[in-house]
KESEPA-212427 format. One record per residue (C-alpha): x, y, z; residue in one letter. Coordinates in steps of 0.25 Angstrom, whole numbers, padded with zeros to 4 digits, always signed. Layout:
BEGIN
XYZA;...
END
This chain:
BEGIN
+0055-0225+0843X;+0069-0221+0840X;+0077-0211+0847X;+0077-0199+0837X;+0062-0201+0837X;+0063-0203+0853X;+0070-0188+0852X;+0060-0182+0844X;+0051-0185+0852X;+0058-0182+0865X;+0062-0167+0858X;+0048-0165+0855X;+0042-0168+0870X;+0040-0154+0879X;+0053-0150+0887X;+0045-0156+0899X;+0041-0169+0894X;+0057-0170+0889X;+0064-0178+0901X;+0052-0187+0903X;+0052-0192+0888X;+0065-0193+0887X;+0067-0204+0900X;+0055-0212+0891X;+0061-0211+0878X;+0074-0216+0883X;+0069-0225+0890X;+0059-0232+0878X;+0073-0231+0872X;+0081-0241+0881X;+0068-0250+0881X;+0069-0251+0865X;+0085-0254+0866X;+0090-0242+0861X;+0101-0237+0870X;+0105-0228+0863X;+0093-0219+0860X;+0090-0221+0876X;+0104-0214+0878X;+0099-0203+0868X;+0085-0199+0873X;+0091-0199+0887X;+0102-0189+0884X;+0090-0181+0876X;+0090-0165+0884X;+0078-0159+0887X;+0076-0147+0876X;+0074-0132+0882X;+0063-0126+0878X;+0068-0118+0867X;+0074-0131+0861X;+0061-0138+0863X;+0053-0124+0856X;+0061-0129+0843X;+0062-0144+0844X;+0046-0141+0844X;+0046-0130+0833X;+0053-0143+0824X;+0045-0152+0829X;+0032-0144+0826X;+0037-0137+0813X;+0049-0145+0807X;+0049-0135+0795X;+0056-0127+0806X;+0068-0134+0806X;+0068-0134+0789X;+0067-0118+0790X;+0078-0117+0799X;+0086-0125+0791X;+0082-0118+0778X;+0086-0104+0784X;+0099-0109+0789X;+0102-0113+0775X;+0097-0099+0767X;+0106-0093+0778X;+0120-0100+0775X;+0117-0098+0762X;+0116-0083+0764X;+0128-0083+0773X;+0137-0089+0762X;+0132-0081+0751X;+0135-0069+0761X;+0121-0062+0756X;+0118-0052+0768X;+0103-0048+0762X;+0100-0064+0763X;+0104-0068+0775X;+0097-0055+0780X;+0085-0061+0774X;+0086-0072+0781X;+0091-0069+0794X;+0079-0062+0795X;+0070-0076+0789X;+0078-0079+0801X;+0071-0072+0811X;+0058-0075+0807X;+0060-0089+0806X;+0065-0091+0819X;+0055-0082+0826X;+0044-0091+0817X;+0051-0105+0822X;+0051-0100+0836X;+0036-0095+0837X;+0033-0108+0830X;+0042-0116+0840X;+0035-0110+0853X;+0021-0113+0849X;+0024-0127+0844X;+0030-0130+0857X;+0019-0123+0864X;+0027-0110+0870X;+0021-0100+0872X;+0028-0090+0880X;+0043-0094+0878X;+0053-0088+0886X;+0064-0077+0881X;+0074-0087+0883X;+0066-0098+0876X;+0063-0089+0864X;+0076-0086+0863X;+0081-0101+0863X;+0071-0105+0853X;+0075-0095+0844X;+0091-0095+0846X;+0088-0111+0843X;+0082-0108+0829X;+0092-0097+0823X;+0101-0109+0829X;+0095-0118+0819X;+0095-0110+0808X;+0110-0106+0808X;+0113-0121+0813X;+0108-0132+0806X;+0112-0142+0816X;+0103-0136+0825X;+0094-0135+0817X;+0094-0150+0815X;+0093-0153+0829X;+0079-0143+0831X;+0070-0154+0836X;+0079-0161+0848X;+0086-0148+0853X;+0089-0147+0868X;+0093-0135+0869X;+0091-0120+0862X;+0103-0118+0852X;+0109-0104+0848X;+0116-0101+0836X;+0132-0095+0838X;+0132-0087+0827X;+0144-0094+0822X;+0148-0103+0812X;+0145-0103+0794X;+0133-0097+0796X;+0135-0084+0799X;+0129-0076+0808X;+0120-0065+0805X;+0125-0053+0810X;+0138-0057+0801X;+0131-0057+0789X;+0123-0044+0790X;+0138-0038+0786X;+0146-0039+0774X;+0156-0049+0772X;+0165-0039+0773X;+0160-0034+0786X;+0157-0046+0793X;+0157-0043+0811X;+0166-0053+0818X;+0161-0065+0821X;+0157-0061+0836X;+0152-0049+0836X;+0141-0053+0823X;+0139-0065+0835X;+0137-0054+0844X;+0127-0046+0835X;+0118-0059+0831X;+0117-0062+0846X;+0112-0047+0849X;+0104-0049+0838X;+0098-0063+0839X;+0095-0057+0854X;+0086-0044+0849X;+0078-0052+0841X;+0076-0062+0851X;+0072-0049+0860X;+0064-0045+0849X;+0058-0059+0849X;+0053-0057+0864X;+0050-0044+0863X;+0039-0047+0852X;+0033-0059+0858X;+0032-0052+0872X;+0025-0039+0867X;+0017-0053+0861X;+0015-0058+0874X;+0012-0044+0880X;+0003-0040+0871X;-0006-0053+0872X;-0006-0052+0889X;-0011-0037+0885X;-0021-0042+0878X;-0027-0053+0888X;-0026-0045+0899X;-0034-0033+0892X;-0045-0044+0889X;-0044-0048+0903X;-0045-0034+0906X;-0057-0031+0898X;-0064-0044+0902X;-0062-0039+0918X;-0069-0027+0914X;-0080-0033+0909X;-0081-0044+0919X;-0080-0031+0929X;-0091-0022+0921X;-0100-0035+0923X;-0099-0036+0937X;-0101-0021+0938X;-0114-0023+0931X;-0118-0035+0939X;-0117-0026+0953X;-0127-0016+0946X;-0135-0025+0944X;-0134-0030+0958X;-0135-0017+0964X;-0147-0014+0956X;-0155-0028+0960X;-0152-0025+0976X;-0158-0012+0974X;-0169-0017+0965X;-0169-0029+0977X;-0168-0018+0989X;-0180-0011+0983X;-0189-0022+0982X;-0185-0025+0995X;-0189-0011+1000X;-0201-0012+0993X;-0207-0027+0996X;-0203-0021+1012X;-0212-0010+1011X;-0223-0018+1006X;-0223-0026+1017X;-0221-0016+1025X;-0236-0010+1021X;-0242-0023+1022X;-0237-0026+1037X;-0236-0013+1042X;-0222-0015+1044X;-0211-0004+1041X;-0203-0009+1029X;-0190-0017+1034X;
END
């Protein structure tokens, strides 16, 4: 095995099967003589969870990483051709494709109730990707979740939105994509917790109707218990006074 393919491997174990495989990886390096890839694997982090969501999502889907890549490009090019209706377009293409990547990157890792915190990582890690292509070229061995700045040749888009000739100071566009990025995120969690809600609704109405038939049974099952003592008690009363006329006795 070499070490890139020992990484691979490593990045692509669950977050609780990380340290573990790490101390064996590193140590089939030493055995083999390489040194050096020993020293690598062992200085190997533990990814967070959100970074090993997306190293997963890669894994799964490596088209993924292609169509971050692509959008990154179409943006640029929009950016430096400063055509606001186009880069509209695809900040919203945006949106949807990170929201996509991120569904996509949950269910391949096998979350499926993700945290607000985790959610938010996953998805600050791939608008990272898109606006940084070095990011994006490391999405498969990521420790860490990564944020975008806002800074830099790409452009941010709350400057954009503007004409040339009206473009916000560079802080305070920052300060609006931040407020921004944060409402949809909100809105994110919003939607996937009526989701949730809505789905707990329905299984506890289920529940709800299967304790009433369950109870509605039980119900009929006393009548019918009641009925048969009664039916019991009157044979009982009757079988007593026949013996009652054959002995002579008074009825018990």
């Amino acid at each position: 095995m070499s070490v890139e393919g020992d990484l691979d491997r490593l990045y692509g174990a669950p977050p609780q099967e990380f340290v573990a495989l790490r101390k064996t990886l590193a140590g089939a390096a030493r055995r083999r003589g390489d040194a050096e890839g020993a020293r690598v694997l062992a200085a190997a982090r533990r990814p967070t969870v959100a970074a090993w969501v997306v190293n997963t999502l890669v894994r799964a889907d490596p088209a993924a990483k292609t169509r971050l890549v692509q959008l990154n490009t179409q943006l640029r090019a929009a950016h430096a051709a400063m055509d606001g209706t186009r880069i509209r377009e695809l900040s919203a293409a945006q949106r949807t494709l990170v929201s996509e990547l991120a569904r996509a990157g949950f269910a391949a890792a096998g979350v499926s109730d993700p945290s607000a915190a985790v959610r938010e990582d996953v998805i600050g890690t791939l608008q990272a990707a898109i606006a940084d292509p070095e990011i994006a070229a490391r999405l498969g061995r990521l420790d860490k979740a990564q944020e975008w700045s806002g800074f830099g040749d790409f452009g941010a888009p709350a400057e954009v939105a503007a004409a040339p000739e009206q473009k916000l100071d560079r802080r305070a566009a920052e300060t609006r994509r931040r407020a921004l990025a944060a409402a949809r995120r909100a809105h994110d969690d919003a939607v996937a917790a009526v989701s949730d809600r809505t789905t707990a609704v329905a299984t506890a109405r289920r529940r709800y109707e299967e304790l009433l038939q369950r109870l509605s049974a039980a119900e009929r099952a006393v009548d019918r218990a009641v009925q048969e003592l009664q039916d019991a008690n009157g044979s009982l009363a009757a079988a007593d006074a026949a013996l009652a006329a054959l002995t002579g006795e008074s009825p018990i």
